[in-house]
C-alpha positions as CSV (number, residue, x, y, z in Angstrom):
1,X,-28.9,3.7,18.9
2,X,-32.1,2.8,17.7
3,X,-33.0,1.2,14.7
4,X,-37.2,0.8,14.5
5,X,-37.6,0.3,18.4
6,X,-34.8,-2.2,18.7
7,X,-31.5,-1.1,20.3
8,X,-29.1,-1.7,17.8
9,X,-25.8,-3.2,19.3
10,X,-22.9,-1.9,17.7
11,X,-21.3,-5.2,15.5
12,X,-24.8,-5.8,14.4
13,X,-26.9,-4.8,10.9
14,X,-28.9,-2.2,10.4
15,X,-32.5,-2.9,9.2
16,X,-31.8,-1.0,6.0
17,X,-28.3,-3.3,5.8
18,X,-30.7,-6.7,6.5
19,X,-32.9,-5.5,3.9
20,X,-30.4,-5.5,1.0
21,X,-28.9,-8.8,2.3
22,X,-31.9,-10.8,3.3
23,X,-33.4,-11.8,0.0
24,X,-29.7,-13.4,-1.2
25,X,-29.5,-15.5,1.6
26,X,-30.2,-18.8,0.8
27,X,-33.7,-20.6,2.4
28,X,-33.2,-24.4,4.1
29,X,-34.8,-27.0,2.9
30,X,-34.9,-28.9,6.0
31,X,-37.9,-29.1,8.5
32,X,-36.0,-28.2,11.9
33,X,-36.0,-25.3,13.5
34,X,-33.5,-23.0,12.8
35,X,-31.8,-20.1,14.1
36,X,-32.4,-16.9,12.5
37,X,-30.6,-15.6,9.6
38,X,-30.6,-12.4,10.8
39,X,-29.2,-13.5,14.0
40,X,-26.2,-16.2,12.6
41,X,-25.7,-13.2,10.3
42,X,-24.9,-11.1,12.9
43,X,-23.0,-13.6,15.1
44,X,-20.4,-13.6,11.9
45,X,-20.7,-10.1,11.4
46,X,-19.5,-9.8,15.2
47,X,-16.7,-12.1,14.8
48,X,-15.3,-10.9,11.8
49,X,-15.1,-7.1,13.4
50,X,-13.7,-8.4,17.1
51,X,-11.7,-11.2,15.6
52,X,-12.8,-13.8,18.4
53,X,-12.5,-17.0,18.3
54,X,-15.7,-19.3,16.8
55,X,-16.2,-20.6,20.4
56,X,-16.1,-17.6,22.0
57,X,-19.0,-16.1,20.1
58,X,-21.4,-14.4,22.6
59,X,-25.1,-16.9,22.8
60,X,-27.6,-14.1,21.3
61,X,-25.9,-15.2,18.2
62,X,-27.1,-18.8,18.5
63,X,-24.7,-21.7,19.0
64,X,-20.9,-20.8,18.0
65,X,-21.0,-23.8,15.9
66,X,-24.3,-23.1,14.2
67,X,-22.5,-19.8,13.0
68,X,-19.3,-21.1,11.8
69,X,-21.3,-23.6,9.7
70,X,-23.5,-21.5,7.7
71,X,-20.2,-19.0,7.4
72,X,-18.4,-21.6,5.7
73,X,-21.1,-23.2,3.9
74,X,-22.0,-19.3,2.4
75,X,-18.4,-18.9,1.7
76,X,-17.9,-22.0,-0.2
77,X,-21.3,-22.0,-2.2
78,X,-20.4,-18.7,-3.0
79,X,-23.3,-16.6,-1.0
80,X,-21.2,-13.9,0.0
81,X,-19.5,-13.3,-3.3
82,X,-22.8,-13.0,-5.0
83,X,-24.3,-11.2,-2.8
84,X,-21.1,-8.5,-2.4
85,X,-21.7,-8.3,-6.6
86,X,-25.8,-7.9,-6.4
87,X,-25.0,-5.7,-3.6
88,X,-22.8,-3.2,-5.5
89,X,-24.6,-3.7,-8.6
90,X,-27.8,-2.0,-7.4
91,X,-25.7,0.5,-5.5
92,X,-23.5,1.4,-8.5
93,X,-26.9,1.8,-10.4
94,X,-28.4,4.4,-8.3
95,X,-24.8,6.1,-8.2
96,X,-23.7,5.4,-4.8
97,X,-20.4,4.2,-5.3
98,X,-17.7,6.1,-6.4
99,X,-15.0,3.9,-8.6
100,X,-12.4,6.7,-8.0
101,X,-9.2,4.5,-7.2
102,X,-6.4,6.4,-5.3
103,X,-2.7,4.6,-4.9
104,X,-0.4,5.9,-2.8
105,X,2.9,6.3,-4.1
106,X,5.6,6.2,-1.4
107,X,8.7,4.6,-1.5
108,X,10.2,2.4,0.7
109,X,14.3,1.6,0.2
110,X,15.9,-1.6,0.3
111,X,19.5,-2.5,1.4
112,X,21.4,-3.5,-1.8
113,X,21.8,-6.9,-1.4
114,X,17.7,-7.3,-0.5
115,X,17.3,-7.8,-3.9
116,X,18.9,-10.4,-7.2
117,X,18.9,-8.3,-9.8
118,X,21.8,-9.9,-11.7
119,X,23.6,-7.1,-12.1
120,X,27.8,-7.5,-11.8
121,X,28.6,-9.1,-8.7
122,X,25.4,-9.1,-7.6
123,X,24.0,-13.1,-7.6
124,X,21.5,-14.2,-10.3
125,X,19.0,-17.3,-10.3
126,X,17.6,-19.0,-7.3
127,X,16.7,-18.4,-4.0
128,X,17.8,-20.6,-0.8
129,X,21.5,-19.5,-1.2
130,X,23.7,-20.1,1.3
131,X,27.3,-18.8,2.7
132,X,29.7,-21.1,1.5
133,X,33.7,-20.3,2.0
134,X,35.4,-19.9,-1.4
135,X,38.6,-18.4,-2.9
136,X,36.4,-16.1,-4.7
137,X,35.0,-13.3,-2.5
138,X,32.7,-11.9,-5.1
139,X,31.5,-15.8,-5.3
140,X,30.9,-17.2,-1.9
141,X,28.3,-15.2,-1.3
142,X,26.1,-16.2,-4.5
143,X,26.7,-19.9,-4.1
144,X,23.4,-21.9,-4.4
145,X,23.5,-25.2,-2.0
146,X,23.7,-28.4,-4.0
């Protein structure tokens, strides 16, 4: 695939994508050089969709640990969660989102005893319980330790 003459590798953003997210990125203030946003983007971008590890991350991404700094320093400064809300701001403005919720409604059954619903010799409070021998069938299994 190619996105304006540069083969686009699959785990990677589209021009149109870097675009949208390049302005809310936030500029450094320091006087090194620095690895490209663009590419530290897309080195996080790649490990979020493989599910490598941080040191495994592939070198045209920069350093690994170059990567897994800016992703947590963006994800505690709240970067990302601004710029998923601008992001679907201006998108939900031109109409391009579609709010329609769907929930699907199976159901899944449980044993009986799975859950404490208090009912008659079923067991009420707590959680932790443990087998305990008793005289009382219908109470040594709802004895709480202690």
């Amino acid at each position: 695939m190619m996105d304006h003459g540069v083969v686009m590798r699959r785990h990677e953003l589209t021009d149109r994508e870097w675009e949208l997210l390049a302005p809310l990125i936030p500029r450094a203030a320091t006087g090194r050089p620095r690895v490209e946003d663009r590419q530290v983007i897309n080195g996080m971008v790649y490990k979020i969709r493989t599910g490598i590890s941080w040191r495994d991350l592939l070198e045209r991404y920069g350093p690994w640990k170059t990567v897994y700094t800016r992703f947590r320093r963006y994800a505690i400064d709240g970067t990302f969660t601004r710029a998923l809300q601008q992001i679907q701001a201006r998108a939900d403005a031109v109409g391009d989102i579609d709010w329609l919720v769907q929930i699907d409604s199976a159901i899944v059954r449980a044993h009986q005893h799975a859950a404490d619903t208090g009912r008659k010799g079923g067991c009420t409070g707590g959680t932790n319980r443990t087998i305990t021998p008793s005289a009382d069938p219908e109470e040594a299994h709802c004895r709480s330790p202690g």
